[in-house]
Every structure is written in C-alpha cells, then in structure tokens.
C-alpha angles and dihedrals in degrees: 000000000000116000105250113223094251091076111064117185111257113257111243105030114105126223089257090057096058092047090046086048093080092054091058091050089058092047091051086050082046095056095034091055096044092051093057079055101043099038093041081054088045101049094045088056090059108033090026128229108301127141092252099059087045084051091049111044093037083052089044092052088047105044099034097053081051099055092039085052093049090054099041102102092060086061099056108138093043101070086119095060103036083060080051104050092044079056093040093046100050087048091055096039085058084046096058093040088114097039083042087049106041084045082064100045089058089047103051092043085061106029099025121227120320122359089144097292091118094050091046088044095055092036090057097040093048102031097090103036089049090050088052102043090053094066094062106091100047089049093045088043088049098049094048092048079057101048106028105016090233131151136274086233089063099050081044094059093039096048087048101047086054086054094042089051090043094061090047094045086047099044096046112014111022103051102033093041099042106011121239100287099048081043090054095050093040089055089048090049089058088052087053100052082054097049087056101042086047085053095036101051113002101054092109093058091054084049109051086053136214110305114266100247129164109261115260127240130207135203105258084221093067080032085071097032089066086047093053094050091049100050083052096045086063099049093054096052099047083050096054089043085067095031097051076046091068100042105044096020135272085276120141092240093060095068086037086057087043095046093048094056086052103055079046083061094050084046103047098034091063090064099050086066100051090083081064090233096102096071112165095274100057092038086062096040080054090052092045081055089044093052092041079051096048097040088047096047107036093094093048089040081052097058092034084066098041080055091051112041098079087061097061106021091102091065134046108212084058099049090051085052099048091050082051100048089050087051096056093050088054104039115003101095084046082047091051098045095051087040081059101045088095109027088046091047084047102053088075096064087047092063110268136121128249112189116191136252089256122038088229097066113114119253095255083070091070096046080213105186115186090196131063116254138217096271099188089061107032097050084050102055083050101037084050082050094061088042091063106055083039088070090045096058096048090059096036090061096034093050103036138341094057085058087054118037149045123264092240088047089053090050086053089053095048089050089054094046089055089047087050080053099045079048100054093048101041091052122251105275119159076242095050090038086056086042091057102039089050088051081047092051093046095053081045089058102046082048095052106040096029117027101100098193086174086075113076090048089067095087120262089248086064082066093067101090146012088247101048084043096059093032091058093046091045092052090040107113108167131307136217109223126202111196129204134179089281106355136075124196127182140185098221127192121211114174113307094346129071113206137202113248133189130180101316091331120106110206135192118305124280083244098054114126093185094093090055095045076049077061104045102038094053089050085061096063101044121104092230155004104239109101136358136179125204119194122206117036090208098146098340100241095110092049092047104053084051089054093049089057098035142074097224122358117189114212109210110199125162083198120080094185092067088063080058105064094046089106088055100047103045090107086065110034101048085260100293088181093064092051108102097190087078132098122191130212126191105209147091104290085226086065093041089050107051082045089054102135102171120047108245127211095221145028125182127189108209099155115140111273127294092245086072133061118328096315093119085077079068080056091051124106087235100060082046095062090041083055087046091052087051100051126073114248100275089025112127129229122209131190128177123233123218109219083217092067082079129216089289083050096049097046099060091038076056098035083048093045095055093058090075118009101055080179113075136160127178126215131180123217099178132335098290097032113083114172110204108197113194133184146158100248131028119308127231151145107264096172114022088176097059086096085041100063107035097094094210101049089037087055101041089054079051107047110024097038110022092232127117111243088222088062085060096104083066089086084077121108124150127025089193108038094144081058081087094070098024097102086035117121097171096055100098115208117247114248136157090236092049096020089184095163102061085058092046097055103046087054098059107006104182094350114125091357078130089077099069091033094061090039084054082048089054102044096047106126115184096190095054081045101054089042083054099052091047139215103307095061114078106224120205130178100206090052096056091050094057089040079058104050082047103060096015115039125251091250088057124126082232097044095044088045088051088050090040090051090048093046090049086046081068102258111138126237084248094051102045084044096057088044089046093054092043086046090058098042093057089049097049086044084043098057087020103189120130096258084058090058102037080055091058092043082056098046084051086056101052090053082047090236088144107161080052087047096051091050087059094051090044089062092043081058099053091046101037121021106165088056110127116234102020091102093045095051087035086056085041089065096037085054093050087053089046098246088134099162091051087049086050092054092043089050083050087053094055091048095056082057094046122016088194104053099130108189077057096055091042097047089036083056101048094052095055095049089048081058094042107257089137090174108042086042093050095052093049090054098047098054092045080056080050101050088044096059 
C-alpha cells in the first residue's frame, strides 16, 4: 500500500529503526501473552484453582485488554512506559507472594474460603497490568501506521505469533527450565528492553501524535456482526479447551497446546486479509466451513490420532506434534477465520476494498474508505468490542449453557451465531435469508449424522491406539453426565463395569473397594478419632469410611458437581449422604488449609492423581507445611501414589514429603494403589479394632470384598519408603515455584515405577512389621500372605517375597502350603458368603486338590443353587479326575444359569466332540468362538 501524504514519517527515527520496530511488536505480544499464563500460574497458586479465580483472571485478561484497548490512543506518547510498568508490575507482585500469602492466611482463618476474597484478590492484583497490556496493540499498530505506513493487520499478526510462541516457550521451556518466579523476571526483562528501545529510539514518533483524523463510523449492523463472530469466537475456544481435555488428556499442556493454536489463528488470519479479498463476511462464511468441517471429522481426526500415537509416545516433542497437528485439523480454518473478524473489518479504513460476497450488496457492506484512519483508536473501540462479548460468552457457557447442552449443541449455537453475523453484514434479502437458513440445516445434519458426542466420554487413554480405541468403543454401553460451569463428570458404563469419569480422565470402577480400604486403613494409624479432613469428594467411598470411625470429618471438594452426585452414587459409597457427622466445603483444599483454626488428627489426600489438572501442587513442599500447620502434633498426614507417576515421579512425591514429614510409612492396597502416611513423630496403630468394631465398615470388608477388616494392617509394607531417595543428589524437590512433578511425569508416566516396586519387594521385613504394629495387634504370617493373594495377586513381587521370608524363617513348602489352605478355609467359614467359599473351591483347584474342590462346591450348591459358576468349576474338577460324562452334566447346569458362559460352551463342546457328537460339539464351540468376539 502506498503511504498517503497525511502520514509523514516521523523525523528522527532511521531506516533501521523502522525495519527493528516489528520485532519489537512481536517481543511486547510475546510479554502480554506470558504474563495471562504466569500469573495465571501465580495467582492459582495463591488463590488456588477454583472456578472463581479462573473466572476472574481469564475476565480480567478480557475485559481489561479491552479497556486498556479502547483508551490507548489517549496515551499515545507513553508507549515506553506503559512496556516498563507491565514489567514493573509483574517484579514487585512476585515480590509481595509471602506478604500476599501470609495477608490470606489471616483472612481465611477469620472469614473462612471463599466469601469473595479470592475474587477481590485476583480483580485488584490484575486490574492495572491488564489495563496496560491491552493497550499494546492499538499503540504498536499506531506507531507503525506512523513509521512505516503499515497496516493495523500486520501489528495484529505480529502481536499474535509472539503470543502463539509465548504459550508454547511457557508451557515447555520457561517454567520447567527456570521455574515461575525466574520466568517471571526473564519475561519482564524483555518488557523492559522494549520500554528502553521505545524511549531511546521511538520518542519522535510519541511526539509527533496520532494524526488528527475524523472519527470513523461504522454501520450498527457490521458492528454486531463483529459482535456476533466474536461471541462466537468465545464459545468455540473454551469448548475446545474441554473437548481437546478429554482426547489427549486434562494436562496443562494441552490448553497450552489449544491456546496456542488459537493466538496462530489470530496471527495468521490478519495476513489473509492484507491482499484486500477476506472482508468480514467472508471471514465469518470461512469460520461456518471451519465448524461443518470440525462437527463432521472429528470422528476420522480421532482415530487418525489413535493410528498415530504409537509412532511418537516415546518422545516428547513428538507427542506434543502429533496433539497439534490433530488440533489443527480440528480447529485451525475456524482459528483463522476468528483471527481475521477485526483486521478484515480494518483494512477498509486503511484504504482497501472489500467487495462482498454478492455483487448486489449495497456499498455500506464493503465499508470501502478511500482515506487512512486513526488506527490507535479505531482498532480500540473494535478490538474492546470483541472483548466484550468475549467476556459474554465466557460467562454464557460457564453459567449456563455448558450446564445445559451437548458439545456438539454449543457448537451449533456458535455456527448460528456466525450466519447471524454473515447475514448482518451481507444485508437481509429472501435470497440471503434462504442463504442463511440452508448454512443453519447443514450444520443441523453433520450434527446430526456426525457428531459422535459418545466419544469423548470414552477416556483420552483409549485414544492411544487403533486397538484401545476400537475395544473401548466396542465395550461402551451409555453414560450420565453431571455438568458444571468447566467441568463435566459422568457415571459411564462399559460392558459389565461402570466407571467415574471426569473431564477426559477414566477413573476406578464404580465397584472398586480399594478408596474405602484408603479410609479405613488411615483411621487405623491416627492417634485418635476426634477430627478428620478428606480432601477430594470423587465418589465419596474414601470420605465415608473416615466419617463411620471419626467424631467430625471435614470434606474439602473444589466441584460442586461432585456433591452433586452424592444421591446417585449411595449404593457405592456405604450412603455418605445419610451420615450427619460431615461437613462439607466447597473450596480448593490449598485455601481450606492456610485457613485451618483447629489441629486435626488426620488428613487425607484423596485428590485425583498428579498426572491430571492441577492436582501435583498437592505434591509441593509448600502445600505440606501448610498440611503440617493444619495436624495436631502426632497427627498423621496421608497421601495416595499412582503407580502411573512413574519411578521419576515417586521419587520426587518421596524426596517432597521428607521435607517435611521425617516419619513415613508405605502400604499397598493392589498392585497400582500405594498409600504414603507421614508425621512428625513415630507412627504407629494405636487401636487395630477401630475397623473391628464399626459394624458397617466390618460388614462391608466382609460382604462386599471377602477380607476381614482386622487383616486390614497387612496393607503395610515398608517403615522407611522415602529410604529409596534419601542418598540421592539428582531427585529435585517439588515446589510451585519449581513444579517439577507435573514435568516428570508427563515425561514417563508408568515407565520404570518396577523399580521401586521390586526395591519395596526386597526390603519387606515381617518381623519390623509385626514390633511396629504393637502388641495389641495379632500378627500372623499366614494371614498377611492370603490378605495378599487377595489384593495383590499370588504371582506378585509382595506376595512371592511374604511366601520366600517364611520359607527362609525355616517353615517347609508343605507346611506354608497346609496353613495356607486352612487359612483360607477359616476365611471363607468366617465371612461365610458364597463368594467366600467359591474363593476357597478355587484356592483347592489351583493346588489340584480336586475330590476336596468338588465337596465345596457340593455344599455352595446346597446353599445357594442359583450361584453362577459353581457348575462350570465343579465340572472343571470332575473333568481333572476323568469323570467326563459327570463334567459334561455339570457344564449343562451352568448353562441353564447362564446361557453365555463361554469357557462352559467351549469345554461343553470339546467334550462332546472327544465322544463323537460332532454336531452338537461343533455348535458349543462355535458360539463360545462367537461370545468371545
């Protein structure tokens, strides 16, 4: 574009100055854009990570860019030291983190979490950089204007890539590499080598002052339209946000992935618009095809990336390329077009043409401007616009349409909102009207026909290969969701399990004892009954078996829709919504924590694990002292271990906890649950009968699992787990200011976690373990090894070491085997339910000890006749001793019970062909072949 007469060059400013200027465009997007990510790190931190400081600091960013957009041309000639305060600002707010932080401590022990403190508390602290950052883009597209007599959709681009670049740096190099606080400082160092090349070099151009220009005014009718686009606009990146949650996992780099994309968009949609052809019609039109595009693939982009995934998930670098390249498939034309609503609406006041989509529209639809505007304010006024309804749509989703409809329904919503937009702009004609309504009913049909909303309730691990992928689809049956402003949590049903789900994250059956043994078992070490605290809701087992042993028990949950669900899930969790001695507290367990009044006897961290959202701060040394603060001086801390953390994983969570626990002990509850218990003086079991003698919980160990709840100190493995990382120098300490774990564990996940497993296995000492749980608890050898088998498996490294101790303490296989089997006899008599004594059946089998077998199941039979599989193992032994005929009538018999027991038809089959019923064997078998397809 050729410079018009009316914008002279500013004197004093060289060639190479107006060529270096873009760069520092780029650096001040780049600032702006860190400082939304680290202080939105910082301020969680603080405030911790409830919806209302996310509210908060994501409407602060929006509203106050936009503010500060809409002034910035009254603040022309300070461009130099508006790049030094953000800088300034962000220096002295990490300066003030402890005064900050002891100031809410104070605040939550009088006025208790919440009560609007934390929203005050980001509003204040993020009121004045916001401000000041958005006034970045109208300044650096004015002063460009002046220099160079480019465009605002250049400064825009620029502005954006630095942003773009920014997300991915912070996400992946800054933090991990520096930690939050040197990050911090490096970004603001950057804002200050701007500030002093703006005053060094650019002051003529502040100076000399925007150009005194008439102020343009637009039709209200592309006004809304722009309004229209960017409401939309909203709506469709918070809702990738969630969507790209639930396909490549809740993980903070994948919004920092998403987010990225979307500042790409704003970058790269600016430049389509400089050849004067992308006017706002057609930006929106593009986005309409972007959203048909995204309701109609994401089924194909899904299993693209399932294909894929094997190929890159040993490095990192891949994996994160591989999620990008997915998202750009999925969102990056809708990115580019949104990236292109203002600077496509702008290039008309620069000069440029922007013909319509149809030759007939009237002249006021291409905004055409044969004079150059006062970009600094014009740009403003529009790019406050968009933050407006932003900010709209934030609250539109949070508040209430995400509570209310689909994903693929909001997405519906966003693409009528853009063919409102097209329409506005175009003019309302019956043609265009038709136009519109047909755009609206094709983004009805790929809806309708595509859309496969199912999908993202599978689990993102499903994602992982072609095979899980299809296995999981295959086994999916139907799922309850419960919606809240951000989160989405579902009871899902796959096969004969239901499972928890929560935003992209597949938890532990429905029917999975092991969170109320987490309960019970920590009851058992504290020194007393008194009060408790659980945090983390989840399902509510864990939190209920704490309530059934203690006097008050607080349940900390940042979900409210987990509360919720409470009603649904009694039958699971021994009806925690009937118990009367809970209080609940909806709020981040860091908050309820500092304003801790009263000592407790017992925390439990029951949070889901540190792979997933924000729950490794819950890992850091500083959330531990604030635990310590919160216990009485014996009281005892516990926190659970997901074997998926890995060992580089474990040994920070071990290295972190001994900062501040020098008391540890280690249980294990299976083969993937690992329960760490910390304190400041020695552990130990002061009661072993308080699960004994709690009828509920003693009944429900019983019943529902076949253990006795006095076996429950078995789970105990190791006095001295944090031994493993004591001599080691290259283990870092988790911090938030360092939050090393959350790295780690992305990196390697469940790879290695054996090594400390088997280093667990080698270290297991029976006799340290029977002195630690004292005198009033009877320790039996015997017992711990069946408990074991039980919860661990027989063929596990714990249960093998147990048998190889006993057999170095002198005991024969002969012997340990008798006691075993007597062992399991009493149990199955003691419980004394026929999954007790099929257990036992079972345990005579496997010893082949068949005619003893068959007289258990005899007596199942007579008490319970209608049990399944007591026929089919009952045939198994008959079989072993050659009564084949007998095996055959007992396979018949189970049969009768369950017309789909495979391993009946199959071994019913077989028999028959080994006698010659070639037909009717042929048939058994085949359908087995067919069931099990």
């Amino acid at each position: 574009m050729n410079r018009d007469s009316s914008f002279p060059s500013a004197a004093g400013v060289t060639g190479a100055g107006q060529r270096l200027f873009p760069l520092l465009a780029l650096l001040s997007g780049l600032c702006g854009i860190a400082y939304e990510v680290l202080l939105g790190r910082f301020l969680h931190n603080l405030l911790g990570d409830q919806f209302a400081v996310s509210a908060a600091i994501l409407m602060a960013f929006v509203l106050g860019m936009g503010l500060g957009a809409l002034i910035a041309h009254w603040l022309w000639r300070w461009l130099w030291l508006i790049e030094g305060l953000i800088g300034l600002f962000a220096v002295v707010l990490v300066a003030l983190a402890a005064p900050l932080e002891d100031a809410l401590r104070v605040l939550y022990q009088y006025l208790g979490p919440g009560r609007g403190v934390d929203l005050l508390f980001s509003v204040v602290l993020l009121a004045l950089p916001t401000l000041l950052i958005g006034c970045g883009i109208p300044l650096f597209a004015g002063y460009y204007q002046r220099l160079r007599g480019g465009r605002f959709a250049t400064t825009y681009a620029l502005y954006h890539l630095g942003a773009a670049l920014t997300v991915l740096a912070v996400e992946y190099l800054l933090v991990r590499t520096w930690g939050l606080t040197a990050a911090i400082h490096g970004v603001a160092a950057v804002n200050g080598l701007v500030a002093v090349t703006l005053l060094l070099f650019y002051r003529p151009v502040g100076r000399a002052g925007p150009p005194v220009m008439e102020r343009l005014v637009l039709p209200r009718r592309l006004l809304l339209a722009l309004f229209c686009g960017s409401l939309a606009s909203a709506l469709f990146q918070l809702l990738m946000v969630q969507m790209a949650g639930f396909l490549f996992g809740p993980f903070r780099e994948t919004f920092a992935l998403v987010l990225a994309l979307v500042f790409f968009g704003l970058a790269i949609g600016p430049l389509l618009t400089l050849g004067g052809n992308l006017g706002l019609g057609r930006a929106l039109l593009l986005a309409v095809l972007g959203l048909l595009a995204l309701l109609g693939g994401l089924e194909p982009v899904a299993q693209l990336y399932a294909g894929l995934y094997p190929l890159a998930e040993d490095w990192l670098i891949g994996i994160a390329g591989l999620k990008l390249l997915m998202l750009i498939l999925l969102m990056g034309v809708p990115a580019v077009a949104f990236g292109a609503l203002i600077p496509a609406l702008l290039n008309s006041m620069d000069g440029g043409s922007l013909p319509p989509l149809f030759p007939s529209a009237d002249r006021d639809a291409t905004c055409t401007v044969a004079r150059q505007g006062h970009v600094a304010r014009d740009s403003g006024r529009l790019l406050f616009l968009s933050s407006l309804a932003n900010g709209l749509g934030f609250l539109l989703l949070s508040l209430f349409l995400y509570q209310r409809l689909a994903h693929g329904e909001i997405l519906l919503l966003a693409g009528a909102l853009l063919v409102a937009g097209w329409l506005l702009v175009q003019r309302v004609t019956p043609i265009r009207g038709m136009m519109a309504l047909g755009l609206l009913v094709l983004l009805w049909l790929h809806w309708a026909r595509a859309w496969p909303e199912s999908m993202l309730y599978l689990g993102h691990t499903v994602f992982r290969s072609t095979e899980r992928l299809q296995e999981a689809r295959d086994e999916f049956r139907h799922f309850l969701p419960f919606k809240g402003r951000r989160d989405v949590v579902s009871i899902t049903r796959f096969k004969d399990q239901s499972y928890f789900f929560f935003n992209g994250y597949r938890s532990i059956p429905l029917s999975d004892a092991t969170e109320v043994m987490v309960g019970a078992l920590a009851g058992l070490l504290a020194p007393r009954t008194n009060q408790a605290v659980v945090l983390g809701l989840g399902t509510g087992k864990t939190a209920s078996a704490v309530a059934r042993l203690f006097d008050h028990t607080d349940v900390v949950e940042i979900n409210p829709v987990m509360l919720g669900m409470q009603e649904f899930l009694q039958g699971h969790n021994l009806n925690l919504a009937r118990q009367t001695r809970v209080a609940y507290h909806m709020t981040d367990g860091m908050l309820f924590l500092k304003g801790c009044r009263q000592p407790r006897d017992l925390i439990l961290n029951t949070v889901t694990t540190p792979l997933y959202f924000s729950a490794a701060k819950l890992y850091t040394v500083d959330f531990l002292r604030d635990v310590q603060r919160c216990l009485a001086p014996d009281g005892v801390y516990m926190t659970w271990v997901d074997f998926r953390v890995g060992e580089a994983g474990l040994a920070i969570i071990l290295k972190s906890l001994a900062q501040v626990f020098p008391h540890q002990w280690l249980a294990v509850l299976n083969t993937h649950y690992y329960l760490l218990f910390g304190s400041m003086g020695p552990l130990g079991m002061p009661d072993p009968q308080r699960v004994v003698r709690n009828a509920d919980l003693a009944g429900f160990f019983q019943n529902r699992i076949g253990i006795l709840p006095e076996w429950l100190p078995y789970a105990l493995a190791n006095l001295e787990p944090q031994a493993y990382v004591a001599q080691r120098v290259d283990v870092p300490v988790n911090t938030l200011d360092h939050p090393v774990l959350e790295f780690a564990i992305t990196r390697e996940e469940a790879g290695q976690f054996h090594r400390y497993r088997d280093w667990l296995g080698e270290r297991l000492e029976l006799p340290a373990l029977a002195r630690a749980l004292g005198g009033p608890f009877a320790w039996n050898s015997h017992e711990m090894h069946l408990f074991m088998t039980e919860q661990l498996g027989r063929n596990n490294p714990f249960t093998k070491r147990v048998r190889a101790v006993m057999m170095a303490d002198g005991e024969s296989a002969a012997a340990f085997l008798e006691a075993r089997l007597q062992a399991t006899a009493a149990l199955a008599r003691r419980i004394d339910t026929p999954a007790s004594h099929q257990d036992w059946g079972r345990t005579l089998m496997h010893e082949e000890r068949w005619a003893q077998a068959i007289e258990v199941f005899q007596e199942i039979h007579r008490r319970w006749p209608a049990r399944r599989g007591v026929h089919y193992q009952w045939g198994r032994c008959l079989a072993e001793l050659g009564y084949q005929e007998g095996a055959m009538a007992e396979y018949r018999r189970e049969l009768a019970l369950n017309t789909r027991h495979r391993n009946a038809l199959y071994r019913l089959g077989m028999a028959e062909l080994s006698r010659g019923l070639v037909a009717e064997g042929t048939a058994h078998v085949e359908r087995a072949w067919r069931l099990d397809d």
